[in-house]
C-alpha atoms as one frame of an Amber mdcrd trajectory, in Angstrom:
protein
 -58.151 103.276  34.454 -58.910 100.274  32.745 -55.079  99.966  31.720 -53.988
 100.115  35.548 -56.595  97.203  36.362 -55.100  95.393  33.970 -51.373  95.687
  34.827 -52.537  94.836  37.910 -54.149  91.507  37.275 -51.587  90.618  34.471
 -48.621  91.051  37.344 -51.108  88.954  39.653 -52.064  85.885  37.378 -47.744
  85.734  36.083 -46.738  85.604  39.741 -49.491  82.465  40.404 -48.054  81.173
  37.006 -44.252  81.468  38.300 -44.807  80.058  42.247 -46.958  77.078  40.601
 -44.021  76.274  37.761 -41.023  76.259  40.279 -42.748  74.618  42.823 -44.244
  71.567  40.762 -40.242  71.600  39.064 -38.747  71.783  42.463 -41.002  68.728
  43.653 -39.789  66.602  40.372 -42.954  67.437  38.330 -40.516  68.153  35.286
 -43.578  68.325  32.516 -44.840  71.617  34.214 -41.990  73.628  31.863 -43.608
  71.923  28.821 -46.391  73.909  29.395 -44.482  77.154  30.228 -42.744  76.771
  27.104 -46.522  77.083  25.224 -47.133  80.041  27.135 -44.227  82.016  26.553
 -44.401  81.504  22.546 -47.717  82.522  22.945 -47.012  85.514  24.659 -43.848
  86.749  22.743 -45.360  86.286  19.574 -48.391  88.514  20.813 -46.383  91.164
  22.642 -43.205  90.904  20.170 -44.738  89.774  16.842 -42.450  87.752  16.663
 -43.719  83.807  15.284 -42.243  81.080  17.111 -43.070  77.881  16.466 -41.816
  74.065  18.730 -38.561  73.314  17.005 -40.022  69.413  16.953 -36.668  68.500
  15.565 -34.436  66.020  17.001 -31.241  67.881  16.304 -32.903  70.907  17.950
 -34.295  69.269  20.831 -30.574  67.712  21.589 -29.730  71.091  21.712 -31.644
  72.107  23.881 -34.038  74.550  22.058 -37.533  74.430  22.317 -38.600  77.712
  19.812 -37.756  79.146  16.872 -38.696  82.105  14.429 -37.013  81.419  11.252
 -37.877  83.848   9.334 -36.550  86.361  12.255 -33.440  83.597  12.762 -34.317
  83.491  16.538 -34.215  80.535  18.861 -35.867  80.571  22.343 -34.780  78.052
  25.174 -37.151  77.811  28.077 -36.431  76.763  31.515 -38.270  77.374  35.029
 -34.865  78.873  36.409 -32.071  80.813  34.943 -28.695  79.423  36.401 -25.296
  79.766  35.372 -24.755  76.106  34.553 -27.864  76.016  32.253 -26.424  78.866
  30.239 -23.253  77.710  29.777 -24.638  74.041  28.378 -27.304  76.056  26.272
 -24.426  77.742  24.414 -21.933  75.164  24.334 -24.200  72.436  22.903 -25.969
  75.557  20.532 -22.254  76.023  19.274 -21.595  72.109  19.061 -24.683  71.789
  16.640 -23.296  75.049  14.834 -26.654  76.270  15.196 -25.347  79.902  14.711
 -25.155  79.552  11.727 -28.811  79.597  11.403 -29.993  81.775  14.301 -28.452
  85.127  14.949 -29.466  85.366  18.336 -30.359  82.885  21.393 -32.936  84.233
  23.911 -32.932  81.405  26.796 -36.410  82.591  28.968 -36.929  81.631  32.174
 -39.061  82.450  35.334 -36.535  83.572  37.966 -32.719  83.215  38.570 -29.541
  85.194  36.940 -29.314  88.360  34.703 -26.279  87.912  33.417 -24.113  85.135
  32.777 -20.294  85.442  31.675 -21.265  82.201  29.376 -23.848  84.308  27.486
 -22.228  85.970  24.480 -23.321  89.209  22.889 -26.205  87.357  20.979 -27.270
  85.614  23.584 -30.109  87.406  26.067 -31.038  86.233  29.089 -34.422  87.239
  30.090 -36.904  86.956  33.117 -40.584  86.088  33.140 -40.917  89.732  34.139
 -39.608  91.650  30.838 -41.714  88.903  28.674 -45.204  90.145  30.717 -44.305
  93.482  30.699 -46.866  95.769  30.058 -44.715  98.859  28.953 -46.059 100.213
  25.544 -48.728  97.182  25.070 -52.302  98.758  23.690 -55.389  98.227  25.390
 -56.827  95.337  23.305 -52.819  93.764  23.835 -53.442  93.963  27.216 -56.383
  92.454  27.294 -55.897  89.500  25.299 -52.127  88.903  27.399 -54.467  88.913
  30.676 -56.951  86.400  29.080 -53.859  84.293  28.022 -52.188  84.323  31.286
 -56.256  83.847  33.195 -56.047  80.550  31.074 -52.965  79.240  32.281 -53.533
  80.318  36.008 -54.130  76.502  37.515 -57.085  77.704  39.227 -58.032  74.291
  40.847 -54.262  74.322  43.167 -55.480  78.209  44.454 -59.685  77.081  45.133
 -60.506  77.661  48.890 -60.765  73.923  49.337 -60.942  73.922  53.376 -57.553
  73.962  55.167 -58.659  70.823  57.013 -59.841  68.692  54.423 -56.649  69.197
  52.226 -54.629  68.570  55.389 -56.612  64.796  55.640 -55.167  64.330  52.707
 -51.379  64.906  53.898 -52.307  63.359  56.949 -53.401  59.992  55.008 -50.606
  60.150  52.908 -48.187  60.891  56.359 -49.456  57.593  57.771 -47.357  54.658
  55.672 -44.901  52.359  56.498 -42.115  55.388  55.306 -43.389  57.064  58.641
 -44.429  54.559  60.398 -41.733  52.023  60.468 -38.493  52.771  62.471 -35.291
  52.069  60.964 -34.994  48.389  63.333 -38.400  47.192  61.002 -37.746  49.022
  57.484 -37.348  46.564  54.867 -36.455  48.785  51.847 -35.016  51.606  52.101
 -35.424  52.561  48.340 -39.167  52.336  49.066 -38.986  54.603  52.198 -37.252
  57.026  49.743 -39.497  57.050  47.566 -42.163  57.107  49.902 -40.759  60.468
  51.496 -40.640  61.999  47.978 -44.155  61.601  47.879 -45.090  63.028  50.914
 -42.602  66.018  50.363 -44.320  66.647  46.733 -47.933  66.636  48.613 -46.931
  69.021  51.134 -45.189  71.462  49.008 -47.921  71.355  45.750 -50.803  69.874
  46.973 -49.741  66.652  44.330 -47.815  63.522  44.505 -46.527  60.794  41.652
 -48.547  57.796  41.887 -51.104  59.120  44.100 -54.885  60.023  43.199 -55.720
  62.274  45.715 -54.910  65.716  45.999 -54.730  68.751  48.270 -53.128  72.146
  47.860 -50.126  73.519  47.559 -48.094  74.895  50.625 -48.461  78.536  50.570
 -52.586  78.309  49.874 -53.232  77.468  53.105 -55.191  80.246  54.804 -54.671
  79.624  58.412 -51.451  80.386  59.586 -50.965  77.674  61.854 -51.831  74.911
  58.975 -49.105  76.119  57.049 -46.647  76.600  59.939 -47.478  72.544  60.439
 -47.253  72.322  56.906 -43.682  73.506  56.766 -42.780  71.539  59.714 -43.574
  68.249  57.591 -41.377  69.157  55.058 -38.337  70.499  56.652 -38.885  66.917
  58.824 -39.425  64.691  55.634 -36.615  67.009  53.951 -33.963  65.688  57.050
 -35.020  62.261  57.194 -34.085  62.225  53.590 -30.995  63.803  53.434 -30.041
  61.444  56.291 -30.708  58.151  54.618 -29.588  59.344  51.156 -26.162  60.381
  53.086 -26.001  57.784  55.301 -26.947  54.282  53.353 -24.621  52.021  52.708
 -24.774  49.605  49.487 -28.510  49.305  48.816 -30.089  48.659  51.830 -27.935
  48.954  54.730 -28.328  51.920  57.310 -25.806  52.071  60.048 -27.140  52.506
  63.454 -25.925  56.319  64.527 -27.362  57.396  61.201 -30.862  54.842  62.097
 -31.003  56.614  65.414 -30.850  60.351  64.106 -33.195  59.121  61.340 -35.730
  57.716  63.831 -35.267  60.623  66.095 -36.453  63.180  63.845 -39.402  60.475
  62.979 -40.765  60.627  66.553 -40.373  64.525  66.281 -42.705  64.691  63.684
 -45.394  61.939  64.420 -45.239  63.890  67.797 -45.789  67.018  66.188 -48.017
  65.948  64.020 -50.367  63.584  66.492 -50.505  66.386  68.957 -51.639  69.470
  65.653 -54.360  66.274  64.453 -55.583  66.400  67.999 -55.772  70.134  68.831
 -57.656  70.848  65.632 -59.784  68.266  65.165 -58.257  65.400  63.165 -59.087
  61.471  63.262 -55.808  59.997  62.432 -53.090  59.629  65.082 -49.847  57.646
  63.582 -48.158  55.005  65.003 -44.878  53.730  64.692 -43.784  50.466  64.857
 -40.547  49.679  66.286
């Protein structure tokens, strides 16, 4: 049935949706809920009639509200995930404004996390990505237009079957810098190698990276197993090294030698790992390090 199909594909294109949103937000690409928060008043107001609108009000935004039906007195806050601690600061700050005196109820929307909250009072609703798409009681022509809707937000261009080795050039050039290649005797910032390692770690996991032009794909769109087995090894690597300077620096640039040692040790892991992978499948660059 052409209901079914549609179910189908509208569960499909929501779960891209969700893995690209937490990813980009887990990788520091904050601006990604901006955009969720256009979808979902979209969709509600399709599947709810409701008629949200962007609060675009700077008492509103301090509050951490980013829709409201007026008419309905309802106010919407969006975030990627649903946590305890981001309830409890919607509603206290909501009270601090007295905003309930103009909204009877508070529906804070997110992708994935808790259900229930013991900060959310009884008119405030906690809801998932999941109830907002479902397709319970939606008519055919709803359905079709919240499967168009959600087709236009898929981001199409981080899912294409770019080849598995050319986006991997791309982590590979972006692999071989001074962050990587540079033992902890040579480093001379340690605020750049930080910053460095966020960049790989954002390239790895989304295909994306602040302040760099090229692109590849994002972690799980990877079609050969063994790609995104190497892929994972990069970022649980880059992911040490990082918690291991952040943990271990002293002042601004200072390092102390055990925690330069461990540091370097799991930096010749990798560029082991990751010379011998280049080799056995076919890839130019080798990295070096410099000690």
């Amino acid at each position: 049935m052409r209901e079914t199909d549609l179910a189908v594909s509208i569960a499909d294109r929501a779960g891209a949706i969700g893995h690209h949103v937490l990813s980009l937000t887990d990788s520091g690409f904050n601006d990604a809920a901006k955009g969720l928060e256009t979808l979902y008043r979209e969709i509600l107001n399709m599947t709810r009639g409701w008629a949200l609108t962007s609060t675009n009000f700077e008492t509103l935004n301090s509050a951490a509200i980013d829709l409201h039906d007026t008419g309905r007195r309802i106010a919407v806050q969006v975030t990627a995930r649903l946590t305890s601690r981001k309830v409890k600061k919607t509603v206290e700050v909501f009270l601090a404004k007295k905003l309930d005196r103009k909204y009877d109820t508070l529906h804070i929307v997110g992708i994935e996390g808790i259900r229930q909250s013991k900060h959310a009072l009884k008119w405030v609703t906690i809801t998932h990505q999941e109830s907002i798409l479902s397709t319970a009681g939606l008519t055919l022509r709803q359905l079709e237009k919240l499967d168009e809707r959600l087709g236009e937000s898929v981001p199409w261009t981080q899912f294409t079957q770019r080849s598995d080795f050319a986006c991997f050039e791309v982590v590979l050039s972006t692999l071989n810098r001074d962050a990587i290649r540079h033992s902890v005797a040579v480093e001379a910032d340690f605020g750049d190698m930080l910053r460095a390692l966020r960049q790989i770690k954002q390239m790895v996991t989304v295909g994306k990276a602040e302040g760099i032009q090229a692109t590849a794909k994002a972690a799980s769109a990877y079609a050969s197993f063994a790609y995104r087995e190497q892929i994972e090894m990069i970022d649980e690597e880059i992911g040490r090294m990082t918690r291991l300077v952040r943990k271990g620096l002293v002042g601004d640039n200072l390092l102390p030698p055990a925690i330069g040692k461990n540091v370097d040790g799991v930096r010749e892991s990798l560029v082991d790992r990751v010379n011998r992978f280049s080799e056995a499948h076919g890839h130019h660059t080798r990295i070096q390090i410099q000690r």
